[in-house]
C-alpha positions in Angstrom: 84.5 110.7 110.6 84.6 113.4 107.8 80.7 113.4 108.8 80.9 114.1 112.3 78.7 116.8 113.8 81.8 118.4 115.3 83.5 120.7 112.6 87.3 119.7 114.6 87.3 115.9 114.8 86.3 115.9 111.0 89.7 118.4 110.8 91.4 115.8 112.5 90.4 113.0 110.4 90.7 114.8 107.2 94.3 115.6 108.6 95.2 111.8 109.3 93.8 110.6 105.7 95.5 113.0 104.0 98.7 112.1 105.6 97.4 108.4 104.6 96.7 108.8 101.5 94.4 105.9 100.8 92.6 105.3 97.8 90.0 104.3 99.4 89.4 107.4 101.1 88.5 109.1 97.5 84.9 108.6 97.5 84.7 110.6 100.8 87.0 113.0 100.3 84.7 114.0 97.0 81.6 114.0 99.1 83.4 116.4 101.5 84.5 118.5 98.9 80.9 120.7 99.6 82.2 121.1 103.6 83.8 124.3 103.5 85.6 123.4 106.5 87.2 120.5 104.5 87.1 121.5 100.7 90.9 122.5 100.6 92.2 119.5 102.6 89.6 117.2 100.0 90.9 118.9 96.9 94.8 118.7 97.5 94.2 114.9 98.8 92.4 114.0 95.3 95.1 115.6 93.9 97.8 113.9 95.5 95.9 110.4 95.2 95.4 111.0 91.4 99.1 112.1 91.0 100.2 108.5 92.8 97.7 106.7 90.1 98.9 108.2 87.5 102.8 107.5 88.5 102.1 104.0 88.9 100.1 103.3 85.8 102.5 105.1 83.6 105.6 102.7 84.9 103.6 100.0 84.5 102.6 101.0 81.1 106.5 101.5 80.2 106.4 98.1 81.4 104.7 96.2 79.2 106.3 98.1 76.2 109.5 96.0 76.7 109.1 93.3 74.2 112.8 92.1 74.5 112.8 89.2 76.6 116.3 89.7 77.7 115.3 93.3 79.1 112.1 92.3 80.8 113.3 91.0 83.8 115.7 94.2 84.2 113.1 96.2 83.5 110.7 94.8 86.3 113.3 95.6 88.7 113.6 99.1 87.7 109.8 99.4 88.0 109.9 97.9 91.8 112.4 100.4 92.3 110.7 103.7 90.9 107.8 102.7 92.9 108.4 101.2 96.0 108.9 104.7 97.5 105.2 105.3 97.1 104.5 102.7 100.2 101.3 102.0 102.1 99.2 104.4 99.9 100.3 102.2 96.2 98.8 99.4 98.2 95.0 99.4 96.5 96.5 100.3 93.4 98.7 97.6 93.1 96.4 95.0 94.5 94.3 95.8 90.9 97.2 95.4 89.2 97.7 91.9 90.0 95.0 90.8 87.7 96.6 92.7 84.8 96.9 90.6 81.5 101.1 90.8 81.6 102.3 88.6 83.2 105.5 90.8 84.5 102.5 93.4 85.0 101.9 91.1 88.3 105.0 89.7 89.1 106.0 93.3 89.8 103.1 94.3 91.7 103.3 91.2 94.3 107.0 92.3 94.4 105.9 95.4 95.7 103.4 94.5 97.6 105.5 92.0 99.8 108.4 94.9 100.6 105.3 97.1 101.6 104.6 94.4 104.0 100.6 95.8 104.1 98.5 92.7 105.6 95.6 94.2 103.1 97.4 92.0 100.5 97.4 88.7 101.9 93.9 87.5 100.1 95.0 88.9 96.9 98.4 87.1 97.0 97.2 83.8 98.2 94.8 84.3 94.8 97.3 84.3 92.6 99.7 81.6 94.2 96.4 79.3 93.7 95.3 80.8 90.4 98.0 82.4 88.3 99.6 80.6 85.6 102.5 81.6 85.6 105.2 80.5 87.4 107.1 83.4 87.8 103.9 85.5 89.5 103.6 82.1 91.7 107.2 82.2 92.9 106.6 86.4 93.5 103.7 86.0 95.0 105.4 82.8 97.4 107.8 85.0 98.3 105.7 88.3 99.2 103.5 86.0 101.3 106.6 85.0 103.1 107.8 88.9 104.1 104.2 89.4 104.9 104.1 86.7 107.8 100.6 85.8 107.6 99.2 83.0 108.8 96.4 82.3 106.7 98.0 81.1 103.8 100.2 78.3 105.9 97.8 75.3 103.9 99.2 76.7 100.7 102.9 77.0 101.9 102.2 73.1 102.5 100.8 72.2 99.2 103.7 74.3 97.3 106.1 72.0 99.2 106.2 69.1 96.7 106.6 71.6 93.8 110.1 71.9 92.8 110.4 75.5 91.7 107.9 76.5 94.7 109.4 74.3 97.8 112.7 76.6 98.8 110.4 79.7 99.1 107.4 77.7 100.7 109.7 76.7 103.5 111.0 80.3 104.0 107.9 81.5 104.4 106.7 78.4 106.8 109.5 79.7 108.8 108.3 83.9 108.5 105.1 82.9 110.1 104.5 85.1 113.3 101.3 82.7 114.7 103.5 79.6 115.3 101.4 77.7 116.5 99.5 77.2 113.1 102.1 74.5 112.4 102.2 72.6 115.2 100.2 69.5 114.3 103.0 69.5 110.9 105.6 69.0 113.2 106.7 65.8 112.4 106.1 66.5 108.7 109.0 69.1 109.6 110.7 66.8 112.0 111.5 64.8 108.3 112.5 67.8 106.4 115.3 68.5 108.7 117.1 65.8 106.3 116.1 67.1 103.0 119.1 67.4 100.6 118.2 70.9 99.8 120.4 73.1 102.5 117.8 75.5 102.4 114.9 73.0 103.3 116.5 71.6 105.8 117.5 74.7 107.8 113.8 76.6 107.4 112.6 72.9 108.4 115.0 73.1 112.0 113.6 76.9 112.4 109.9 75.8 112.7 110.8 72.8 114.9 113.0 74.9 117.5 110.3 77.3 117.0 107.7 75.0 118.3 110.0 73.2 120.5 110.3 76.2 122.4 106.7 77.2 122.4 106.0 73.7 124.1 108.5 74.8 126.8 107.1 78.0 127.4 103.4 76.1 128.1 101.4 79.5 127.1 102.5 81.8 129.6 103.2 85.0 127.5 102.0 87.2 130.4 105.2 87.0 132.3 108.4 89.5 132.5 105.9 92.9 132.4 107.0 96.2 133.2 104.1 98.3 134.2 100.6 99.6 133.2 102.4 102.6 131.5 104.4 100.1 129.0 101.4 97.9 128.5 98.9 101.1 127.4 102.4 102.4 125.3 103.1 99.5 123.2 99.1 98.5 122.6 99.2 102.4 121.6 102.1 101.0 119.1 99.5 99.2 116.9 97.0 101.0 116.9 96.2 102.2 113.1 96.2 105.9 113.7 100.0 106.9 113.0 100.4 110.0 115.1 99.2 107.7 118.4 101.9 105.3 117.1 104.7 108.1 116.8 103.3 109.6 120.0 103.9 106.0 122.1 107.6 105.5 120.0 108.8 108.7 121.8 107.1 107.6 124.8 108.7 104.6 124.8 111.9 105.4 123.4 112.1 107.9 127.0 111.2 105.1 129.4 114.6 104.0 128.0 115.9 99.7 128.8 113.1 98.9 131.0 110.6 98.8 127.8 113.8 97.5 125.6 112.9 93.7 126.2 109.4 94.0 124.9 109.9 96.3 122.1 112.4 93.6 120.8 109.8 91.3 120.9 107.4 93.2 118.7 109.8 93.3 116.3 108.4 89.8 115.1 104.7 91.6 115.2 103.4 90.0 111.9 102.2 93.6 110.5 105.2 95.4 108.9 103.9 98.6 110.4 103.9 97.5 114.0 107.4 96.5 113.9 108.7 100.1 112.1 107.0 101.5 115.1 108.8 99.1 117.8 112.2 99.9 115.5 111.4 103.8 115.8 111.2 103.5 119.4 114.0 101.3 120.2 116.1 104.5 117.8 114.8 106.6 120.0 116.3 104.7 123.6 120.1 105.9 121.9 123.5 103.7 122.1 122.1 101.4 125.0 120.1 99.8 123.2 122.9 98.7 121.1 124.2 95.8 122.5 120.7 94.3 122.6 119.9 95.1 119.0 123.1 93.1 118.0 121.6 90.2 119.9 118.2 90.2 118.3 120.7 90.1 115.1 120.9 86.7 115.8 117.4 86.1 116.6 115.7 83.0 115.4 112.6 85.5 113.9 114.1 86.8 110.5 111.6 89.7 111.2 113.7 90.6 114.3 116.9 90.2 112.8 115.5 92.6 109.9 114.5 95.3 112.4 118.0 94.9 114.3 119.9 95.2 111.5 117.9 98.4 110.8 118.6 99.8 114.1 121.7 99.9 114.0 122.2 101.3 111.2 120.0 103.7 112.2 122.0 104.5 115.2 125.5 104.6 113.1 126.9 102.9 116.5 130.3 101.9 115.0 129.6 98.6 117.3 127.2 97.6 115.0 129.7 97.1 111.8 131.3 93.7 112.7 127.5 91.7 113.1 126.0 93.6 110.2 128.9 92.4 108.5 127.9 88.9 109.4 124.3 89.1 108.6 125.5 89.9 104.9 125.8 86.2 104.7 122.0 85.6 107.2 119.6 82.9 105.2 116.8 85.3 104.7 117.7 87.5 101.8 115.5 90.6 103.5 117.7 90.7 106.4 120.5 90.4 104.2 119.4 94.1 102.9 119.1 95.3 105.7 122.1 94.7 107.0 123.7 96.3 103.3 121.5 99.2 104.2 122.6 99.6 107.5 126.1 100.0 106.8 125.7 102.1 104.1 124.2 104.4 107.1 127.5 103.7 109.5 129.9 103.6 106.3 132.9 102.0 108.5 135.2 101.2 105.8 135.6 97.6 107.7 132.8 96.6 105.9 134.5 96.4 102.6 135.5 92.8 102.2 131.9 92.0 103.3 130.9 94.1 100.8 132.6 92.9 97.8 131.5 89.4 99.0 128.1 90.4 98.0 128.3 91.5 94.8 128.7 87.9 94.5 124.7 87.5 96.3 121.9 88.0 93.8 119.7 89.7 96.0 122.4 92.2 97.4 124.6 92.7 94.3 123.0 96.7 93.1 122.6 97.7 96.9 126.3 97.0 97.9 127.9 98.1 94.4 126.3 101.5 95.7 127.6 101.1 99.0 130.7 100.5 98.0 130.9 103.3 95.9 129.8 105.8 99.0 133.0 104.2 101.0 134.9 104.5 98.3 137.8 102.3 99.5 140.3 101.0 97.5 140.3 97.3 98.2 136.9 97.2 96.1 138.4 97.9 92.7 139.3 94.8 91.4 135.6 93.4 92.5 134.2 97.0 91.4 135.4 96.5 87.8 134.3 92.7 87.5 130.9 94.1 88.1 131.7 97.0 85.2 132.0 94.4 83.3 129.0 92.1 84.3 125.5 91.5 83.4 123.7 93.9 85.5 122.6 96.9 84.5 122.7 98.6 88.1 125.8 97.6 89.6 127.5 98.5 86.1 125.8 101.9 86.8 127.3 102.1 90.3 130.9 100.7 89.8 131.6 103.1 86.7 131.0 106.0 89.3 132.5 104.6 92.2 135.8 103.9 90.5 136.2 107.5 89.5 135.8 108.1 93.4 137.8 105.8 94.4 140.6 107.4 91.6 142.8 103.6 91.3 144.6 103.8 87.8 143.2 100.3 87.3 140.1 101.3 86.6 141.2 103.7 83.3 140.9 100.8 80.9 137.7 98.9 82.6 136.0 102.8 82.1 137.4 103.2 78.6 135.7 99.8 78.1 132.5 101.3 79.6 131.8 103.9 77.3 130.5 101.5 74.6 128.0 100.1 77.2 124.3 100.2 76.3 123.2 101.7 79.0 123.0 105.5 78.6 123.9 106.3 82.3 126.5 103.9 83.0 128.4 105.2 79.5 127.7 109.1 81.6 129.6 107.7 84.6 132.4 106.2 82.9 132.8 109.4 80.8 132.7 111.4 84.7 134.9 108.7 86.3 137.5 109.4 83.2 137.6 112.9 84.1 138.1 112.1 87.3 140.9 109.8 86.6 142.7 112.4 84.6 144.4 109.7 82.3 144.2 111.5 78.4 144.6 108.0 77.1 140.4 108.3 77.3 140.1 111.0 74.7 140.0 109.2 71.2 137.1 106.9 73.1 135.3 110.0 74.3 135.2 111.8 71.1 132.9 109.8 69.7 130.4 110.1 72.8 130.2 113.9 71.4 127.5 112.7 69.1 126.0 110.5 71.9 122.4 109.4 71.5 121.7 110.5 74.9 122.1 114.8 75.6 123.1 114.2 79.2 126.3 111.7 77.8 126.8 114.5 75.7 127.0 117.2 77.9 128.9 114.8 80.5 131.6 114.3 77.2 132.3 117.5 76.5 133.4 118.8 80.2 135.4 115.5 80.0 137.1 116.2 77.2 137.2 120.0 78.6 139.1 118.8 81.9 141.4 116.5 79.9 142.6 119.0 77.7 141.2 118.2 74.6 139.9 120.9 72.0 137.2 120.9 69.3 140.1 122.1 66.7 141.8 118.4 67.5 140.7 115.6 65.5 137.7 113.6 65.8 
C-alpha cells in the first residue's frame, strides 16, 4: 500500500503502520523515504522502530551480565517487566531472540511473547518446546503456548504429558485451546486423567471433557441466538487486523448496548489475544449493564473469558465487581488470577484486603498485590505487609517498605529500621521515606549511615529523612 498510485490511501497506510510499529514494515518504510508525501511519516517510524530495538537489546544485554545465579531468575523478571510495555511491535524482535545463546536470553523472550498473546509466535514457540535444551525455556515456552490458545501445537501438549516437569503446564494449556474439537478423538485419554493424583491434572483433564461433552450436545449449530446483520458485519469488523476498524466496531457495538452483550462474551474466548481486547473494549463501552453478565463469564469454563471478565470489571470500577474478583484471586489459571489483582487495584474497595494478603502467599500474584495493597493502604495488611519486608522477593520488599509508611501502623518502625540494610537500593529508599513518614526518631542512628549510601537517590532520600526527624549534621554520626 505505501505504493499505491493514490497519494491518500498510501497516507492512510503509512498512518496505520506507523501506529503499528512493525519491524517488518522497515524495509518499506526506507523505500518510501524518496515519496515526499511520506518521507516524514517514514523517517519518524524508522526512528521509533530503531529506538524499540535498541531498548530491547540493551535489557537483554544487562541480562546476560548477571552471572550470580541467585540473581538470575530475579533479574529475568525485571527484564519481562521493563519490556512487556512495548507489546505487539517487540513481537519480531523477540521472536529472534529466542535463538540467543543464554539460556535466560529465551526463557525471557517466550515469557514475553505469551503475555503479548501475538499468534505470529506460535511456530517459534512450538520450536523451542521441541528443540531447546533447557528445561527452563521448555516449561516458558509450555506455558506461553498455553496463553496463546493455539491449536497447532495440541500433539506436543500430548507428548509433554508423560514428562514430569512438563505435564501440569501441558494440561493447562490442553485446556486454553479455543478449537476444541482438536481433542476430541483424546477423549478417553482425558476421560483417565480425571483420576490423576496431581489436583491440577485432574481438573484441566474434567475441563476438556465438559468442554467436549458439551460440544457433542450442541451437534454444530453455532448459527443460532443472532441478533441482526448490523451485529454480524460489527463483530467480523472486530477481527479484522486494521485497528482503527476494530475501535470503530467496539464503539459501535458498545452503543447497540445488551442485545450484542451475549456475543461479545463469547468472543472473549477468540483464540487471538487481540480479538478479545477488542470484544473487552466494547463490552466497557455498554457501561454498568453489562456488569452483571461480566461477573458471570467470571465463572466461565474458558479461562480466556474469565480473564477478559475480570478485566471488565475492573475496568468499569463497578463496586459490584469486588466480591467475585475477590474469588477469582484463588481461579486455577494463574492469568486470570492477575487479572482479577489488576482489576481491583482499578476499583480499590478496601474489601478486597484479606483477599489480598492471601496472595502474597500465590507465586504468581505475590509483586502485583503487595502493590495493591500498598495503593489501599488499609491497615489490616501490616502484619502480612512486613512478612513480605522481610521475604525473598525483591519486588514485594520494594512495595511493602512504601506501603507501610502509607499505611503509618507503628508496627512497621522496626520491620523499616530492619530494611535499611536491604541490598536492594530502592527498597532501602522506601524504608528510609516510610521512616519519615512514621515520624518515630528511634530511625536516626540507622539512617545516618545511609548518608554515605552507595546509591545518590538513598542519599538524597536520607537526608530529608533525617531533616523531618529532627536530626542535624552537627549531631553525631
Amino acid at each position: 500500500m505505501l505504493r499505491h498510485p493514490d497519494a491518500e490511501a498510501r497516507l492512510t497506510a503509512a498512518a496505520i503502520l506507523e501506529h503499528l510499529l512493525d519491524p517488518r514494515s522497515a524495509d518499506a518504510f526506507v523505500d518510501a523515504i524518496g515519496d515526499p508525501a511520506l518521507q516524514e511519516t517514514a523517517v519518524r517510524t524508522l526512528k521509533k522502530l530503531g529506538l524499540i530495538r535498541e531498548r530491547i537489546d540493551q535489557t537483554f544485554g544487562g541480562l546476560r551480565a548477571v552471572e550470580d545465579s541467585s540473581q538470575r531468575e530475579e533479574a529475568r523478571m525485571a527484564a519481562v517487566i521493563e519490556l512487556l510495555g512495548i507489546g505487539r511491535p517487540s513481537v519480531e524482535i523477540l521472536i529472534e531472540y529466542l535463538e540467543d545463546d543464554d539460556w535466560l536470553v529465551r526463557e525471557a523472550a517466550a515469557d514475553l511473547l505469551g503475555k503479548i498473546g501475538d499468534i505470529r509466535a506460535v511456530e517459534p514457540l512450538m520450536r523451542r518446546l521441541k528443540q531447546d535444551r533447557d528445561t527452563g525455556v521448555k516449561e516458558i515456552s509450555l506455558k506461553s503456548l498455553g496463553l496463546i490458545g493455539d491449536a497447532r501445537p495440541v500433539d506436543l501438549y500430548l507428548d509433554a504429558i508423560p514428562i514430569r516437569p512438563l505435564r501440569v503446564f501441558a494440561m493447562e494449556a490442553l485446556a486454553k485451546v479455543k478449537n476444541v474439537e482438536v481433542l476430541g478423538p483424546h477423549v478417553a485419554f482425558f476421560e483417565g486423567l480425571k483420576n490423576d493424583r496431581d489436583g491440577l491434572v485432574s481438573y484441566n483433564a474434567g475441563v476438556i471433557v465438559d468442554k467436549l461433552k458439551a460440544l457433542a450436545v450442541q451437534g454444530g449449530d453455532r448459527q443460532a441466538d443472532r441478533h441482526g446483520d448490523r451485529i454480524d458485519q460489527l463483530l467480523s469488523a472486530l477481527q479484522d487486523e486494521n485497528e482503527a476498524l476494530r475501535d470503530h466496531a467496539a464503539a459501535s457495538l458498545g452503543q447497540m448496548g445488551l442485545e450484542a452483550l451475549p456475543r461479545l462474551i463469547g468472543l472473549l474466548a477468540d483464540e487471538d489475544a487481540v480479538v478479545r481486547e477488542a470484544a473487552t473494549s466494547a463490552i466497557v463501552r455498554i457501561g454498568p449493564a453489562a456488569v452483571q453478565e461480566l461477573i458471570e463469564a467470571v465463572q466461565d469454563d474458558s479461562w480466556a473469558v474469565r480473564e477478559q471478565a475480570a478485566s471488565a470489571l475492573g475496568k468499569l470500577k463497578d463496586p459490584r465487581g469486588v466480591e467475585p474478583l475477590i474469588r477469582a484471586l484463588k481461579d486455577k489459571d494463574g492469568a486470570v488470577r492477575s487479572s482479577a489483582v489488576w482489576a481491583l487495584e482499578r476499583i480499590g474497595d478496601s474489601r478486597a484486603v484479606p483477599g489480598l494478603v492471601e496472595a502474597l502467599m500465590d507465586g504468581t500474584l505475590r509483586e502485583d498485590a503487595a502493590r495493591v495493597l500498598k495503593k489501599i493502604g488499609d491497615v489490616r495488611a501490616v502484619e502480612a505487609l512486613i512478612e513480605g519486608l522481610l521475604g525473598p522477593n525483591w519486588m514485594v520488599r520494594r512495595h511493602a517498605a512504601e506501603a507501610l509508611g502509607k499505611i503509618g501502623d507503628p508496627r512497621g518502625v522496626a520491620p523499616l529500621i530492619e530494611a535499611l540494610k536491604d541490598e536492594d537500593w530502592l527498597v532501602r529508599r522506601n524504608a528510609a521515606e516510610s521512616l519519615a513518614r512514621l515520624g518515630d526518631r528511634r530511625a536516626v542512628a540507622s539512617l545516618v549511615p545511609l548518608l554515605e549510601d552507595e546509591n545518590g537517590m538513598v542519599q538524597e532520600t536520607v537526608e530529608g529523612a533525617l531533616a523531618s526527624l529532627g536530626w542535624k549534621p552537627t549531631e553525631s554520626r
